[in-house]
Jmol script that loads the backbone (N, CA, C; Angstrom):
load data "model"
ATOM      1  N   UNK A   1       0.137  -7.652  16.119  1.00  0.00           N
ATOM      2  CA  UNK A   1      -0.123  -7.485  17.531  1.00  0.00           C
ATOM      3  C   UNK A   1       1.158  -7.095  18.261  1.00  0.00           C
ATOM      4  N   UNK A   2       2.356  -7.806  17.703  1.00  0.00           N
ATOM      5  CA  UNK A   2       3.275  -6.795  18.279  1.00  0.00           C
ATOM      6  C   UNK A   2       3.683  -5.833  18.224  1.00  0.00           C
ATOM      7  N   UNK A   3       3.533  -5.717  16.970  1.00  0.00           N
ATOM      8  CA  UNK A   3       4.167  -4.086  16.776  1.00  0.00           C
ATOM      9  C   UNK A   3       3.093  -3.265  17.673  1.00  0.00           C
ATOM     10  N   UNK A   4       2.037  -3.387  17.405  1.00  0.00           N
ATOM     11  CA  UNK A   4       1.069  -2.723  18.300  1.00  0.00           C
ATOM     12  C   UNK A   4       1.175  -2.671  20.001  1.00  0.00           C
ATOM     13  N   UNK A   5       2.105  -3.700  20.457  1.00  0.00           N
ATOM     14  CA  UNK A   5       2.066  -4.115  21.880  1.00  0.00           C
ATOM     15  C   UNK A   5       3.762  -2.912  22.282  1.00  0.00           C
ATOM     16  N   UNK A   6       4.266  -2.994  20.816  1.00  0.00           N
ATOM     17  CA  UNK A   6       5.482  -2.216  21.416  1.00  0.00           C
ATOM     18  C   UNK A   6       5.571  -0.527  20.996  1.00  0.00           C
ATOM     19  N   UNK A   7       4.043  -0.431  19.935  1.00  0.00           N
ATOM     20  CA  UNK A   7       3.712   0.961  20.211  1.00  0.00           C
ATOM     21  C   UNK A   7       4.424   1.601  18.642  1.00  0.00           C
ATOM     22  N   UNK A   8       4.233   0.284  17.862  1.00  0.00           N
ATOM     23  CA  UNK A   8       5.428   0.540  16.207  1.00  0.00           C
ATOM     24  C   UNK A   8       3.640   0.891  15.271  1.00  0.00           C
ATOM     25  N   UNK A   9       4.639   1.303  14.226  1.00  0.00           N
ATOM     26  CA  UNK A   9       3.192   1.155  13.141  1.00  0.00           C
ATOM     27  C   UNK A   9       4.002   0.547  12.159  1.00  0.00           C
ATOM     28  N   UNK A  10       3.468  -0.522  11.942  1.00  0.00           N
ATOM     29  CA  UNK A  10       4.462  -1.341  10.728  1.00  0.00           C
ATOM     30  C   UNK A  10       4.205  -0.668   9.289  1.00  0.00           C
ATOM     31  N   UNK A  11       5.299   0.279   8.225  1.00  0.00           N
ATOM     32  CA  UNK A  11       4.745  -0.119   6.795  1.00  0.00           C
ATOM     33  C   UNK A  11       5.124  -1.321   5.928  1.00  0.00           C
ATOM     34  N   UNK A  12       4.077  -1.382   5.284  1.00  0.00           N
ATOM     35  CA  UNK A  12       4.450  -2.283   4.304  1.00  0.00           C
ATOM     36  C   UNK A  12       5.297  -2.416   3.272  1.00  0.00           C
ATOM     37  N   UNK A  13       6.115  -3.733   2.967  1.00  0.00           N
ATOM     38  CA  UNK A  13       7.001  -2.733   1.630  1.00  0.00           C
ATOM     39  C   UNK A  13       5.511  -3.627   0.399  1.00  0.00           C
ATOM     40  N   UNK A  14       5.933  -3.090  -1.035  1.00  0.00           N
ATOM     41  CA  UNK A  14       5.270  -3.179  -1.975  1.00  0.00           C
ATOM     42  C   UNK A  14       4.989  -4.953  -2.525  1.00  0.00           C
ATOM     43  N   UNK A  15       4.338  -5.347  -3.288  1.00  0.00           N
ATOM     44  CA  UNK A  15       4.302  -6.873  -3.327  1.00  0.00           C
ATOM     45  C   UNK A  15       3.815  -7.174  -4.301  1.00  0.00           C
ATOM     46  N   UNK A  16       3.784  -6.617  -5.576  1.00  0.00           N
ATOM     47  CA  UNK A  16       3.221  -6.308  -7.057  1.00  0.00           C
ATOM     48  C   UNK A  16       1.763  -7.997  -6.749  1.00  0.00           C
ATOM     49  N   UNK A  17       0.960  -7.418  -5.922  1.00  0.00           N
ATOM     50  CA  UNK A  17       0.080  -7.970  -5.546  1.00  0.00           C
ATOM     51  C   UNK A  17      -1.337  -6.799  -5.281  1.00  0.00           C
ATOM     52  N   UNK A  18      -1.883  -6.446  -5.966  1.00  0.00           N
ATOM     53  CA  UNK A  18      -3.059  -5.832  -5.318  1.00  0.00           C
ATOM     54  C   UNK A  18      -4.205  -6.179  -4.487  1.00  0.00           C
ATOM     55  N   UNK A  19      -4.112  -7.491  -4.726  1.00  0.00           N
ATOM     56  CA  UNK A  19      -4.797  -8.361  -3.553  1.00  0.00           C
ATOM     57  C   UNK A  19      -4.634  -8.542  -2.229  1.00  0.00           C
ATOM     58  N   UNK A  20      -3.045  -8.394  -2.274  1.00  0.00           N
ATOM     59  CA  UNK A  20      -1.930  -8.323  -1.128  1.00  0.00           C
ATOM     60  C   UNK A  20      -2.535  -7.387  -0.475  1.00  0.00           C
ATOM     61  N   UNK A  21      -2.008  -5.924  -1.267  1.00  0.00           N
ATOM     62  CA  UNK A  21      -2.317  -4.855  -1.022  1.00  0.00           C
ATOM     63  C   UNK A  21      -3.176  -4.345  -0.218  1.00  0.00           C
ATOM     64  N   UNK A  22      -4.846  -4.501  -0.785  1.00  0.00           N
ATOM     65  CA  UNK A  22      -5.824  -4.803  -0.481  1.00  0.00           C
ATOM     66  C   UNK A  22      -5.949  -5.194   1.082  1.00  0.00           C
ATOM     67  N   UNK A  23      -5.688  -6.893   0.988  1.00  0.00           N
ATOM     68  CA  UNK A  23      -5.700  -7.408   1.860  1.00  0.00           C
ATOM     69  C   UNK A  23      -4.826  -6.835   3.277  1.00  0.00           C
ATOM     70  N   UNK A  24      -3.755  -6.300   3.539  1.00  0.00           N
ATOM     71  CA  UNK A  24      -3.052  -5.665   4.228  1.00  0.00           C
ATOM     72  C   UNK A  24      -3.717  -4.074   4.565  1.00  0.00           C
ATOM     73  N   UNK A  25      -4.479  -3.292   3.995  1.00  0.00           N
ATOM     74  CA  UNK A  25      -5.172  -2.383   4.006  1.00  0.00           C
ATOM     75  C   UNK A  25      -6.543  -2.393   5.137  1.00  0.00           C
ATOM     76  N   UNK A  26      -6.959  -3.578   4.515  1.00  0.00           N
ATOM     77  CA  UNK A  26      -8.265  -3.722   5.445  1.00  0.00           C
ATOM     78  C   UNK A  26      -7.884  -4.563   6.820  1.00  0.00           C
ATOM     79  N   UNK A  27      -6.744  -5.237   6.961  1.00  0.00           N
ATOM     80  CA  UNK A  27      -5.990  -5.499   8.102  1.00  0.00           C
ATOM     81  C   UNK A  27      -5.974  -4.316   9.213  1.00  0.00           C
ATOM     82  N   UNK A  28      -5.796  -3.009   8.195  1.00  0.00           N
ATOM     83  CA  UNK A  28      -5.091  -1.963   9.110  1.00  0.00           C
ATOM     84  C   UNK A  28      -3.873  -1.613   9.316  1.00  0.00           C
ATOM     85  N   UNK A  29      -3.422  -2.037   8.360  1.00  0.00           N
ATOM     86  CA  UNK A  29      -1.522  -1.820   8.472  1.00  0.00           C
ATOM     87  C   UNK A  29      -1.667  -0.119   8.446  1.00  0.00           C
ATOM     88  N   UNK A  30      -0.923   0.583   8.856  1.00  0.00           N
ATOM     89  CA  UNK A  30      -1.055   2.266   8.462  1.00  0.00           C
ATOM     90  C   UNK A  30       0.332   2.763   7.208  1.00  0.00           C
ATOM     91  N   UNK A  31       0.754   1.731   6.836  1.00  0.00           N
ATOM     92  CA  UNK A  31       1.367   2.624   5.995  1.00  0.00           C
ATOM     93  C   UNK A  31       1.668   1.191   4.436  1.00  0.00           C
ATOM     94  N   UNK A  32       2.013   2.216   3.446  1.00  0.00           N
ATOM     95  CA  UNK A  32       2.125   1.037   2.267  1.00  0.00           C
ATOM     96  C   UNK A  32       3.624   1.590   1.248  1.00  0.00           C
ATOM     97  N   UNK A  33       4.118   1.375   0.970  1.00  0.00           N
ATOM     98  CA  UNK A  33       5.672   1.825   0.447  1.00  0.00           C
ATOM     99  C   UNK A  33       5.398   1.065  -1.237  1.00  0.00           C
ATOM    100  N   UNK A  34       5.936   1.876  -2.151  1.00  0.00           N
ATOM    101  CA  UNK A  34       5.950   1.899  -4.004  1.00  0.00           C
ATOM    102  C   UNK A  34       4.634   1.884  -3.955  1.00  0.00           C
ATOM    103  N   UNK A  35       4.577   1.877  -5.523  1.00  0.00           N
ATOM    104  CA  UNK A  35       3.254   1.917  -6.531  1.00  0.00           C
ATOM    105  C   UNK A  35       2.607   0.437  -6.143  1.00  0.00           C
ATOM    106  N   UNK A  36       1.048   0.675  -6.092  1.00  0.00           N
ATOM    107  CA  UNK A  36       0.851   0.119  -6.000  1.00  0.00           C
ATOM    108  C   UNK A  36       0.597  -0.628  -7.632  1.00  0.00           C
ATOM    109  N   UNK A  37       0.592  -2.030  -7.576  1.00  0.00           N
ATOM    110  CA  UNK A  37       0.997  -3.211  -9.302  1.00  0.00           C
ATOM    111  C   UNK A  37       0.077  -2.725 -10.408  1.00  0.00           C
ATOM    112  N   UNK A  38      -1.078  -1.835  -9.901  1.00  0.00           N
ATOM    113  CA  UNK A  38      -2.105  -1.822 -10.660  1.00  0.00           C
ATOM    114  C   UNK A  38      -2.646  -0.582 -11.260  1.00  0.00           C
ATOM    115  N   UNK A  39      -2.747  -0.380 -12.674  1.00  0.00           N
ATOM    116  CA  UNK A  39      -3.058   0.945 -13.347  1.00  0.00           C
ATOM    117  C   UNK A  39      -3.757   1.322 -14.458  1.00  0.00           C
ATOM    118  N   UNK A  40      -5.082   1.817 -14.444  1.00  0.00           N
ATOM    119  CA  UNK A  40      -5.519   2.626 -13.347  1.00  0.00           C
ATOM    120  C   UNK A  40      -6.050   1.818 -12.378  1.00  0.00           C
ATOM    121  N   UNK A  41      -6.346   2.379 -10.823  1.00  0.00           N
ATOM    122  CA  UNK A  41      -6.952   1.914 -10.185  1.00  0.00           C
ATOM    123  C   UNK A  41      -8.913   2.087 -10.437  1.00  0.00           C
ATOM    124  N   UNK A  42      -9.746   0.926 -10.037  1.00  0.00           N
ATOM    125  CA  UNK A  42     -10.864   1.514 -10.134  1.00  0.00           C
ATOM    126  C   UNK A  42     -11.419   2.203  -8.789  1.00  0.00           C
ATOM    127  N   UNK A  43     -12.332   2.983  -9.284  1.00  0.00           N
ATOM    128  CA  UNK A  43     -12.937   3.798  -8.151  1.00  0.00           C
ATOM    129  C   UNK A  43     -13.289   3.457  -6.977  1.00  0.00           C
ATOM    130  N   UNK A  44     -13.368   2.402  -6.511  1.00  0.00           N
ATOM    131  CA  UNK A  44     -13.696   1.571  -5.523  1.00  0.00           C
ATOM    132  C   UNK A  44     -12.496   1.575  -4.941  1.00  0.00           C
ATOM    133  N   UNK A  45     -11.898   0.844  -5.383  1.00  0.00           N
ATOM    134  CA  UNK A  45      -9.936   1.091  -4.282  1.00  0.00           C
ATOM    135  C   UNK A  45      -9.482   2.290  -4.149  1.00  0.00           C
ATOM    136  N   UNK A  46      -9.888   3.231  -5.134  1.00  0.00           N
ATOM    137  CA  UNK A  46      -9.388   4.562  -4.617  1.00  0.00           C
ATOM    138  C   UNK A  46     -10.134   5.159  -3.034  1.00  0.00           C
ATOM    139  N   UNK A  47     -11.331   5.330  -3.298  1.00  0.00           N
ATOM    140  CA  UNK A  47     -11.932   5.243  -2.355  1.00  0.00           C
ATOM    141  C   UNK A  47     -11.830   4.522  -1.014  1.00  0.00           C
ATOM    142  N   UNK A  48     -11.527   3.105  -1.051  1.00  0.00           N
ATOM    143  CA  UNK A  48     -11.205   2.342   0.188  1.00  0.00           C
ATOM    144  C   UNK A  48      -9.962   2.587   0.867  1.00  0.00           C
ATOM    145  N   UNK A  49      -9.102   3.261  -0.277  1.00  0.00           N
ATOM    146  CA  UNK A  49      -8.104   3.615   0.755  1.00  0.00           C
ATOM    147  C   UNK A  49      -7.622   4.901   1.014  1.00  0.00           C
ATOM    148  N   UNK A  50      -8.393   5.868   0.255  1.00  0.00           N
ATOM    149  CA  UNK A  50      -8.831   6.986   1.216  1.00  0.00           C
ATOM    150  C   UNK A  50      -9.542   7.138   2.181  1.00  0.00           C
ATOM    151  N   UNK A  51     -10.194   6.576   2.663  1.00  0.00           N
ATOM    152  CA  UNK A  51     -11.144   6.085   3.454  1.00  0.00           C
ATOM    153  C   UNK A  51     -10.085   5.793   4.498  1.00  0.00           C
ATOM    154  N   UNK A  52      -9.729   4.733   4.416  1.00  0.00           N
ATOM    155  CA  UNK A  52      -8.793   3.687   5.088  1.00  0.00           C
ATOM    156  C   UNK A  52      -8.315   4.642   6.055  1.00  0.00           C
ATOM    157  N   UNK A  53      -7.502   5.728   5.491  1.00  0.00           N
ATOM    158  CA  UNK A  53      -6.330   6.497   6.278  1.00  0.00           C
ATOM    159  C   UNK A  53      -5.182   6.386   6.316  1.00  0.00           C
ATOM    160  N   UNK A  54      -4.837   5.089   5.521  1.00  0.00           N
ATOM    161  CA  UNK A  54      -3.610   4.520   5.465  1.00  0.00           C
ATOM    162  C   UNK A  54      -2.709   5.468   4.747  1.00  0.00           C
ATOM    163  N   UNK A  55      -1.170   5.863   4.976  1.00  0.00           N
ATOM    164  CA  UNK A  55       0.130   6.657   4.675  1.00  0.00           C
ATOM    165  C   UNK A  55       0.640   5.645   2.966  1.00  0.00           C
ATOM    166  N   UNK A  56       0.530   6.417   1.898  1.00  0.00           N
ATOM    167  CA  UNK A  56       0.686   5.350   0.576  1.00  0.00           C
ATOM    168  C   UNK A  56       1.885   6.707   0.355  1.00  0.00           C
ATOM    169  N   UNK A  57       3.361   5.722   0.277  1.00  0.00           N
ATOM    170  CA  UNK A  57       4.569   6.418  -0.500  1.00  0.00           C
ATOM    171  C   UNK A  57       4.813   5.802  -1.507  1.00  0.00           C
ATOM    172  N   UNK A  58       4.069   6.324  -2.734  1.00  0.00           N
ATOM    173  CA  UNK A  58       4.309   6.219  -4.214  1.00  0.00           C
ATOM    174  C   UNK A  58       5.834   6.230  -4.616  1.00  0.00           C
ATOM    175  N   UNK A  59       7.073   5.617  -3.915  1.00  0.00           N
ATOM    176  CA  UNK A  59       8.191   5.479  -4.845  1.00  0.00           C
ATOM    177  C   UNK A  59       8.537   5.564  -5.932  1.00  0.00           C
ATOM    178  N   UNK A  60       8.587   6.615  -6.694  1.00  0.00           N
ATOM    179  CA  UNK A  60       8.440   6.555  -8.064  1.00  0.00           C
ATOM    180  C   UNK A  60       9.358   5.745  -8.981  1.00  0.00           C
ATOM    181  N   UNK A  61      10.741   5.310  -8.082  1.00  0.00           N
ATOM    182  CA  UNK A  61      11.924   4.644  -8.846  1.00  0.00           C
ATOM    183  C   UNK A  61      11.469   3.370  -8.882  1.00  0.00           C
ATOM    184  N   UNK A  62       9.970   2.439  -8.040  1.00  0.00           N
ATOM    185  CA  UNK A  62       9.702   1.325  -8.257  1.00  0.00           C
ATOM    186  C   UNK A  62       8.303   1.225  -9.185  1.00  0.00           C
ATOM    187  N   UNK A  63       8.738   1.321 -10.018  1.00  0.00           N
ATOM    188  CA  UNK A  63       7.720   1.113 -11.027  1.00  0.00           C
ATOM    189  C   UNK A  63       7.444   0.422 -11.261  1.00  0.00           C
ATOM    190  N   UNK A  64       7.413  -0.827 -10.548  1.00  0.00           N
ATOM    191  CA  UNK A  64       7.124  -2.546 -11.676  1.00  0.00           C
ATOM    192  C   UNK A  64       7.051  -2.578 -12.877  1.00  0.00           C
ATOM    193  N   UNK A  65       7.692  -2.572 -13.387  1.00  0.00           N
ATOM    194  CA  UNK A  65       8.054  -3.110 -15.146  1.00  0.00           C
ATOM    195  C   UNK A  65       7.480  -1.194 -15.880  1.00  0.00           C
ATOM    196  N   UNK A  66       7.464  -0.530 -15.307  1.00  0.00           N
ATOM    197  CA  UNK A  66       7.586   0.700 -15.969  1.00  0.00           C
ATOM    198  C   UNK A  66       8.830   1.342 -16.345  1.00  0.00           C
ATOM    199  N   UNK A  67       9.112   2.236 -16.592  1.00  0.00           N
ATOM    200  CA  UNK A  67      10.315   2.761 -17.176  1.00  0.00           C
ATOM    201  C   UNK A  67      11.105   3.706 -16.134  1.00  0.00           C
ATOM    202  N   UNK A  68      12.241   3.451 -15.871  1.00  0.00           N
ATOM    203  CA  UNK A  68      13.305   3.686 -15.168  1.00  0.00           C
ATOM    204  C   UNK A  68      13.912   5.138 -15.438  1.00  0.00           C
ATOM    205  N   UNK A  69      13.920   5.939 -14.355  1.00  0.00           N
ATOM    206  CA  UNK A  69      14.108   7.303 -14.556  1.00  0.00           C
ATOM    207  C   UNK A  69      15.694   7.401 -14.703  1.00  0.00           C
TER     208      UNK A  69
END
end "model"
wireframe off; spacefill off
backbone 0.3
color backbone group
């Protein structure tokens, strides 16, 4: 509510939580920062957060436990 009151769009940083994730999505946050923890996603989350509208910056250097470029 504040950020909203001072006219911000908060992103999120990453939280090797897809629940998190999730949960912060259907909040309405507009933006989400790294991969999200989970791979593949199923069709259903892809969808919800295309849908959503939400801004997703795939960081590729945060891979959670993937391999380091």
């Amino acid at each position: 509510m504040a950020a909203s009151e001072l006219g911000l769009m908060p992103t999120t940083e990453g939280s090797l939580d897809l629940k998190m994730n999730i949960t912060e999505l259907l909040d309405g946050y507009p933006g989400h920062e790294h991969n999200y923890p989970t791979y593949p996603l199923s069709r259903d989350v892809v969808e919800l957060v295309a849908q959503s509208g939400i801004t997703y910056t795939p960081t590729l250097p945060v891979a959670y436990g993937g391999p380091w470029t």
